[in-house]
matplotlib code that plots the C-alpha trace (Angstrom):
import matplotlib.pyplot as plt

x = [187.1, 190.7, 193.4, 192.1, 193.9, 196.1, 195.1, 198.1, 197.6, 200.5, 199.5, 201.2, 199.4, 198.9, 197.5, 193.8, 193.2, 194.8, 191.8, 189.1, 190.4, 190.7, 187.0, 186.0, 187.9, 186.0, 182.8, 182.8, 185.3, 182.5, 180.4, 183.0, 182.5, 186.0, 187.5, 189.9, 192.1, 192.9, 196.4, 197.4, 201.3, 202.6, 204.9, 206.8, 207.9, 211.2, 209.7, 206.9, 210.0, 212.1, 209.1, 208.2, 211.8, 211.6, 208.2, 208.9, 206.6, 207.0, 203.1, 200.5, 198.0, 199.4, 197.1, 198.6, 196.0, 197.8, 201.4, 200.7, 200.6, 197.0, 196.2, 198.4, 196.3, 192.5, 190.4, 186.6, 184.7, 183.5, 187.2, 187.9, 184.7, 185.6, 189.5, 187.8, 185.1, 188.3, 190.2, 187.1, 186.1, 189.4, 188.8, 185.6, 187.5, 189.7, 187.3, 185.6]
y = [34.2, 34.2, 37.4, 41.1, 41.5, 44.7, 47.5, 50.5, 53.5, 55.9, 59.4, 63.0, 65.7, 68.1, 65.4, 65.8, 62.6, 61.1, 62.0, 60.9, 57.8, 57.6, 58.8, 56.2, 53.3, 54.7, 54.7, 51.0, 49.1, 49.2, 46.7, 44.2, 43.8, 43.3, 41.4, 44.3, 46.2, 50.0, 51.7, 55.0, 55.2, 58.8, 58.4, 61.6, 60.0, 58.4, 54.8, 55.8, 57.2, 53.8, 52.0, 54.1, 53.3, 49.3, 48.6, 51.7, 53.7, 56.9, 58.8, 58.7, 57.5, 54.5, 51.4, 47.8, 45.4, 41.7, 43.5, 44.0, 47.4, 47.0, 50.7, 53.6, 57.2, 56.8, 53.9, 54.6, 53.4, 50.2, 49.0, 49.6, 47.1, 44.3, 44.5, 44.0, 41.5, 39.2, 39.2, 38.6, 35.5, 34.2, 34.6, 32.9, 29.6, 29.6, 29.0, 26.1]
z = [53.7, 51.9, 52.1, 50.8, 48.0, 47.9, 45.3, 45.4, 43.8, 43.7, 43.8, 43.6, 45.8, 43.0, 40.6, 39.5, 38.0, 41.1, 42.8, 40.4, 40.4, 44.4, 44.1, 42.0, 43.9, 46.9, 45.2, 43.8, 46.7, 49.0, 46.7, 46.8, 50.5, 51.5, 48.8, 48.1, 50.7, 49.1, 49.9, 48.7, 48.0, 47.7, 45.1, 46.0, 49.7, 50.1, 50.6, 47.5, 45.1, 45.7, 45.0, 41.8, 40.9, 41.4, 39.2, 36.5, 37.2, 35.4, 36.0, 38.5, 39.1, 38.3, 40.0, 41.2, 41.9, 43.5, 43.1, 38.9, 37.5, 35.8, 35.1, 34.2, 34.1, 34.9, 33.5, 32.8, 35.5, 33.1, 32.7, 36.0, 37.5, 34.7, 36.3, 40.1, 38.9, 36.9, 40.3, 42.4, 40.1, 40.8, 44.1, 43.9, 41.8, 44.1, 46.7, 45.2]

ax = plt.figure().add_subplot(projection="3d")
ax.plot(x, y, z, "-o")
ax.set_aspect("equal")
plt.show()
């Protein structure tokens, strides 16, 4: 089996919708059976804020998936599975 690929999600601790969407990456990741490794990036810690700083990221959550800023606030659930499934099929080609 190839590399995990990474999924960030830079957070805030007082954010609500960070947590949904932690929630929901919790809930669905699991189905993917280890195609995906999840990272939370506090985006408030020194290493989070110079990060933050280097890909313009200006709200939270903001999710990378492979190093690309693919979501900025919370995506509904639907969005979010077609964004895993397009980077699991790649996987898949890949593969082949």
């Amino acid at each position: 089996m190839s590399k995990p690929i990474k999924i960030e999600m830079f957070y805030t601790l007082t954010c609500p919708n960070c947590k949904v969407l932690e929630q929901m990456l919790k809930a669905l990741l699991p189905s993917y059976e280890g195609s995906f490794e999840f990272k939370k990036v506090l985006a408030g810690s020194p290493m989070g804020y110079i990060r933050t700083l280097k890909l313009g990221i200006h709200s939270v959550p903001t999710l990378l998936i492979d190093g690309k800023i693919e979501f900025r606030g919370v995506p509904t659930r639907e969005q979010l599975i077609d964004k895993l499934n397009n980077y699991t099929k790649s996987i898949n080609y890949e593969r082949n």
